[in-house]
N, C-alpha and C positions, 0 to 999 in steps of 0.2 A: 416600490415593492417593500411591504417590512419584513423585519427581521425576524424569523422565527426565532434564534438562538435565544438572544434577550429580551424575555417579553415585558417589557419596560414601555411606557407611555413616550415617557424621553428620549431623545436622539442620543444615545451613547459615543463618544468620542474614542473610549479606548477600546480593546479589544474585544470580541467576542467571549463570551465565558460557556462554558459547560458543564454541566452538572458529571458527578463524579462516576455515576453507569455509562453516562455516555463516552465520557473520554476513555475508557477499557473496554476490554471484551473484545477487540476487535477480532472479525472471523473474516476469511476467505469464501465469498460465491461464487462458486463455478457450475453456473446451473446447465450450461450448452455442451457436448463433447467437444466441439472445436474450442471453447476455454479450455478444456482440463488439457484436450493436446497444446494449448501454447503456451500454459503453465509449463508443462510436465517439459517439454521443448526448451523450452527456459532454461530451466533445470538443469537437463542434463546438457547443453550451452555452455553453462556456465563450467561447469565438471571437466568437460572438453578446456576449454579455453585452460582451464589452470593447467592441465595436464599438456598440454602445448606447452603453454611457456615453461613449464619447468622443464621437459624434455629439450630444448630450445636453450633453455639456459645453464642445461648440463654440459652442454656441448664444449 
């Protein structure tokens, strides 16, 4: 299978490289509702959890 990253004739040894648009921009797809709910789920998870332990470690 070659490598699309380096399109180079030669076997590269070291890393992959990427051009400078591709390494940024990064975006979030959530194209289905059940992704946006287990984002969104995630989320407020996470908000929960701190909120435990700090009440947890007020005590």
């Amino acid at each position: 299978m070659p490598e699309t990253q380096n399109p180079t004739t030669e076997r590269s040894t070291g890393p992959r490289t990427y051009s400078g648009d591709k390494a940024r921009q990064g975006e979030i797809v959530l194209r289905k509702p059940w992704m946006r709910m287990v984002f969104i789920a995630g989320l407020v998870g996470c908000i929960l959890l701190v909120l435990v332990i700090g009440i947890i470690a007020g005590r």
